[in-house]
C-alpha positions in Angstrom: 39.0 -63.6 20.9 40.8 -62.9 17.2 41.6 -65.3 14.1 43.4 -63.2 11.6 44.7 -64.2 8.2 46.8 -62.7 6.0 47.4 -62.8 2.3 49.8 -61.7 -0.2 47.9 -61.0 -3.5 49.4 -59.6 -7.2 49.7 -56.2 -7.8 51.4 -55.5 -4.5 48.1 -56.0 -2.6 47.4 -57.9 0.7 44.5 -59.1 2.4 43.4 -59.5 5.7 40.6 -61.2 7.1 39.6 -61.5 10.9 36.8 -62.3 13.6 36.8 -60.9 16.9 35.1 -60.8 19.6 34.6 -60.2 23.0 32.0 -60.8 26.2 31.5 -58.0 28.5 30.1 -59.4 32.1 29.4 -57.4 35.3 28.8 -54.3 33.6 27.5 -51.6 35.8 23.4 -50.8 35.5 20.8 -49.1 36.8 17.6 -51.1 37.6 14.3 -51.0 39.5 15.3 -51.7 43.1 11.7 -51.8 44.7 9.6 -53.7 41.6 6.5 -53.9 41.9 4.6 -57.6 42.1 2.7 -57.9 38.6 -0.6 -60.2 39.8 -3.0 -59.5 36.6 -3.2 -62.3 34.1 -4.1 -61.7 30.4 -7.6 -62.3 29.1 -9.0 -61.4 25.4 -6.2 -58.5 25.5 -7.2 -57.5 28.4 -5.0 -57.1 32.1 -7.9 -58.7 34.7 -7.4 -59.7 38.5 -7.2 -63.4 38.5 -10.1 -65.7 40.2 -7.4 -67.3 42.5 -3.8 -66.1 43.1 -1.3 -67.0 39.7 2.2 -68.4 40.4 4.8 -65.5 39.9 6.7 -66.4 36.7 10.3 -63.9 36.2 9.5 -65.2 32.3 5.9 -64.2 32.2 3.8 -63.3 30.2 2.9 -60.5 33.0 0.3 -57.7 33.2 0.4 -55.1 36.2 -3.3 -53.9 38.0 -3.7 -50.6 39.1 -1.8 -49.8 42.6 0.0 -53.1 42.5 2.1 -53.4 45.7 6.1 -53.2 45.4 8.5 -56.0 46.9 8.9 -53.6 50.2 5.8 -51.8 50.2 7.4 -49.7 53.0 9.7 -48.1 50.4 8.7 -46.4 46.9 11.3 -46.8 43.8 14.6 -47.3 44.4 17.5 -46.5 41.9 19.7 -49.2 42.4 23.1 -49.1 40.9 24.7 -52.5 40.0 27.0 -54.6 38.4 25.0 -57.1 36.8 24.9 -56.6 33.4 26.2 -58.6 30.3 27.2 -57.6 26.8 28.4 -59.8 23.5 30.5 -58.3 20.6 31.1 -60.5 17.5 32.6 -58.7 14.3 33.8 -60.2 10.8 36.4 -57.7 9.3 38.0 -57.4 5.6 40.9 -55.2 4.9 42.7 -54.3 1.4 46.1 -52.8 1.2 47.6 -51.1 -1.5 51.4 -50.7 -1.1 53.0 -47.7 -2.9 53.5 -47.9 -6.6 53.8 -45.7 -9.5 52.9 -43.2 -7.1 49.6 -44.8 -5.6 48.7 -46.6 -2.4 45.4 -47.1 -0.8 44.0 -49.0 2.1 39.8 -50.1 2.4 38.5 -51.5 5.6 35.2 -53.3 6.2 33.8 -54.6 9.3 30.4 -56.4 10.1 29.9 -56.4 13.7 26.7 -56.6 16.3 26.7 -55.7 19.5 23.7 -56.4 22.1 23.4 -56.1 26.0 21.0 -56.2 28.7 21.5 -52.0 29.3 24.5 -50.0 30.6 25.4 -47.3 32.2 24.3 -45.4 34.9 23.3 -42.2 33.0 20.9 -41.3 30.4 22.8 -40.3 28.3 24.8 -43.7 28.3 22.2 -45.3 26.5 20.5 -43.5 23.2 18.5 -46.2 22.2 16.2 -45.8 25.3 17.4 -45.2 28.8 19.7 -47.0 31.1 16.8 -48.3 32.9 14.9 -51.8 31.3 11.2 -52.2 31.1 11.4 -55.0 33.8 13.7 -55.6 36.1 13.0 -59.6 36.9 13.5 -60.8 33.6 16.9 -59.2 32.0 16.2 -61.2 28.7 13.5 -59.1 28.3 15.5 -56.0 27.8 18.6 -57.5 25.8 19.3 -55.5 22.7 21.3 -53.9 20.2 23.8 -51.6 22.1 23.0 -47.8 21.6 27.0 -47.8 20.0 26.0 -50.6 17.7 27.4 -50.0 14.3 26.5 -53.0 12.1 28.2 -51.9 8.9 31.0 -49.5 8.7 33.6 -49.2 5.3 36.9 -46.8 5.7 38.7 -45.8 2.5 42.1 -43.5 2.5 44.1 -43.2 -1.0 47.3 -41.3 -2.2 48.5 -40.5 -5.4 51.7 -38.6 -5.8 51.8 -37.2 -9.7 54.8 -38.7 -11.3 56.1 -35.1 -12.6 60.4 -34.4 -12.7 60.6 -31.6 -14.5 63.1 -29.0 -14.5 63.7 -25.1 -13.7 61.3 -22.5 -12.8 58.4 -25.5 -14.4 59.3 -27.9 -11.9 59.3 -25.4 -8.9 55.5 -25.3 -10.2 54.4 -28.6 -11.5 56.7 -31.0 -9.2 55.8 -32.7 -5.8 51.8 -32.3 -6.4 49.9 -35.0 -4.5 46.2 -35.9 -3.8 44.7 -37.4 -1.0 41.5 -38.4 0.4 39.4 -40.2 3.0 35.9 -41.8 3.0 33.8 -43.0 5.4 30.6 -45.0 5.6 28.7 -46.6 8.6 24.9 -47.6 9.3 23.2 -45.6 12.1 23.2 -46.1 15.5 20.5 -48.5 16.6 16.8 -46.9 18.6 13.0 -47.9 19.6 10.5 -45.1 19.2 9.0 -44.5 22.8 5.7 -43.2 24.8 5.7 -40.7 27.3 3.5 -42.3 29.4 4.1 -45.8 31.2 1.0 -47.9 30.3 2.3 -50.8 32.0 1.2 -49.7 35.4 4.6 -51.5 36.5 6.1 -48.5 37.8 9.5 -48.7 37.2 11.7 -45.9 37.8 8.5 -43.4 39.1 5.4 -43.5 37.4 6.5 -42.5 34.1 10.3 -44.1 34.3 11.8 -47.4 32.0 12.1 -47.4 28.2 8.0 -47.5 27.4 8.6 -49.7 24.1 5.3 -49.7 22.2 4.2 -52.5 20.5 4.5 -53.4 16.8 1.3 -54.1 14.8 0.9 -58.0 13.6 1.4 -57.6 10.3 4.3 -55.4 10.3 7.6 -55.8 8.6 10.2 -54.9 11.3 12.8 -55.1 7.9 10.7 -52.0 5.8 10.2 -50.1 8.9 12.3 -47.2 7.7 12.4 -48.4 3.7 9.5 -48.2 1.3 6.1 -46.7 1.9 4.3 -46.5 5.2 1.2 -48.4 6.2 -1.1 -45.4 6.7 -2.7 -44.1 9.9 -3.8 -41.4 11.7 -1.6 -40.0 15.0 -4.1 -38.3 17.5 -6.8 -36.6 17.6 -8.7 -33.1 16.8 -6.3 -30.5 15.9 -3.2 -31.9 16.8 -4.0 -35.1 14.6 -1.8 -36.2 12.0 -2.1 -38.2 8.7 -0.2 -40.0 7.2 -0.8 -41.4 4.2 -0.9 -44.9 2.5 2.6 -45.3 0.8 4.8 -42.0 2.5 7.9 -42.6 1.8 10.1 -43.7 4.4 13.6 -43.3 5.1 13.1 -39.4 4.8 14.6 -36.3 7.8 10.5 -35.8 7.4 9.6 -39.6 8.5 12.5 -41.8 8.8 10.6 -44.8 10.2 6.9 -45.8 10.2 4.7 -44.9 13.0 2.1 -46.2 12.0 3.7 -50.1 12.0 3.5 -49.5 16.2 1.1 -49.2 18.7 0.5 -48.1 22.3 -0.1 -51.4 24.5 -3.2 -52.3 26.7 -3.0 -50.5 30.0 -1.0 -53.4 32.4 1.5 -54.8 29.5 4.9 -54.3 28.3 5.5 -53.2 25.1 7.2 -56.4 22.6 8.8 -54.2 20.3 12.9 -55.1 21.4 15.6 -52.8 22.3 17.3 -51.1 19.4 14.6 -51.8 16.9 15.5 -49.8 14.3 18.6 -48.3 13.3 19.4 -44.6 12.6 20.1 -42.7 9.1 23.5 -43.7 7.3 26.6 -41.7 8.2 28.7 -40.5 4.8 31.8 -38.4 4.6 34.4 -37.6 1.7 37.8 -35.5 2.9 39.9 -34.1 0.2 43.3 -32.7 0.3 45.4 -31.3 -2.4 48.7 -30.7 -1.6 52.4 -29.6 -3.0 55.4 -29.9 -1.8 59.0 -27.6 -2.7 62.2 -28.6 -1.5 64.0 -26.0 0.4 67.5 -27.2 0.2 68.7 -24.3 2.9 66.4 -26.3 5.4 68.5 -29.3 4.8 68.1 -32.6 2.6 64.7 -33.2 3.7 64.0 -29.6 4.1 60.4 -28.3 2.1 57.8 -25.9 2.0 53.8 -27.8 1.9 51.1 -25.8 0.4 47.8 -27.9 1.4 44.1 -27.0 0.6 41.8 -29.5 3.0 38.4 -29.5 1.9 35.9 -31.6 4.6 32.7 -33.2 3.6 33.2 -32.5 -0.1 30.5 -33.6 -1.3 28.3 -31.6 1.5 26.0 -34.3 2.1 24.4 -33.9 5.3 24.5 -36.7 7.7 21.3 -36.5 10.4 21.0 -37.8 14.0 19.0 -40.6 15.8 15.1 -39.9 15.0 13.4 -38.6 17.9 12.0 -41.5 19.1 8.4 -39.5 20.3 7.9 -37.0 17.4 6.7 -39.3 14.8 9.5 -40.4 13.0 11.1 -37.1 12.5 15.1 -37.2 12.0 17.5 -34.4 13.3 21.0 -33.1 12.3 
């Protein structure tokens, strides 16, 4: 789906406004095959066997006892590979043309866009923000999230300006045909939950240690100031290993990007009900210059030059880091 307008405005300028948008439906996935029957119900926090059986509910809520029998109890997990999945793209974009004059032309492009789906892929790797694999298989809602290629915000800027120099002789073969150039870009990170290691669910999906593990965030907890302000204090283990962080850390930092201490590891039987995609990455920045001159060569014909060019990349040499790793504490990586 696109609407576009288009408008002439002074100064040789135009503008263009759009939305587009798109659904994505059978995508390929990889779910939990062989689930496993969840038959605990939820009491003071707690994941206890019921006093009589409880109507299976694909909504919940759900909580999984220990050795909880699968659908076929004959087989163990099973990696199934489908086309089930279902994505939605919606995007509001702004672009500004400037059309050469007096030797300067530009173009700036901004688009706000949001991307979520219920997983995809059939690899790792196909999904950053936490494994192809959802946390539970019955209920897809459960595990519908920002994309791990979401980019909310993203801003492009490219200008040229040729210097309006004619001069004559052995001056012009030096000071004509210089011209500038440059490109910026700007986009919000990529989009992430922080994970465990270890499945507390008990639902055993994808092995005993398989799915995304989402942890739970703390009541209380701003999911907006998770990676801006100052953190909520806590300690992270125990003995040696422990660490503290204090009251007030910053956030937002290669050293602790996001909060650890605004999650929690769930009670042993229940998802996690922190949502796919969370939390988005650090900001991606980039400036490319370019200084270049060019010398007509008339023996190369009437169009015929010689370009000296200097290309400098990330001029500013501002350093642009990774996703977090979602299980060391916040930390971000180049």
């Amino acid at each position: 789906v696109l609407f576009r307008s288009e408008r002439q405005l002074p100064f040789d300028l135009g503008l263009t406004l759009a939305y587009a948008g798109s659904r994505g439906m059978n995508l390929m996935q990889t779910k939990e095959g062989n689930p496993t029957i969840p038959r605990g119900v939820a009491q003071n926090g707690l994941c206890v066997a019921p006093s009589s059986p409880v109507a299976f509910s694909a909504d919940g809520p759900k909580c999984w006892l220990a050795g909880e029998p699968r659908t076929n109890p004959g087989w163990d997990t099973v990696d199934l590979r489908t086309a089930a999945g279902n994505s939605w793209y919606n995007s509001l974009q702004f672009a500004l043309v400037k059309r050469l004059q007096r030797g300067l032309q530009f173009q700036s492009s901004y688009t706000y866009s949001k991307v979520l789906d219920e997983t995809q892929g059939q690899l790792g790797v196909d999904d950053g923000a936490g494994g192809t694999t959802g946390d539970d298989p019955s209920n897809r809602r459960f595990d519908k999230g920002a994309a791990t290629f979401d980019l909310r915000h993203q801003w492009r800027f490219n200008a040229i300006y040729r210097l309006s120099v004619n001069a004559q002789g052995i001056t012009g073969k030096l000071v004509n045909g210089w011209w500038l150039s440059g490109i910026v870009t700007w986009n919000t990170g990529f989009p992430f939950v922080p994970s465990s290691s270890t499945q507390f669910s008990r639902s055993l999906v994808a092995g005993a240690n398989g799915g995304q593990k989402r942890p739970n965030v703390i009541a209380g907890a701003d999911v907006d100031k998770i990676t801006r302000g100052g953190s909520l204090g806590c300690t992270i283990g125990t003995g040696a290993t422990a660490r503290v962080i204090a009251p007030g850390a910053k956030l937002g930092t290669p050293e602790l990007f996001f909060d650890p201490c605004a999650f929690a590891i769930p009670s042993a039987g229940f998802l996690g009900n922190s949502a796919r995609g969370l939390i988005y990455g650090p900001n991606f920045s980039s400036l490319n210059f370019s200084l270049v001159k060019d010398t007509a060569l008339p023996r190369l014909g009437e169009a015929g030059s010689l370009q000296y060019r200097l290309e400098v990349f990330n001029a500013l040499n501002h350093p642009s880091f990774g996703v977090p790793a979602r299980n060391e504490i916040g930390r971000a990586h180049v």
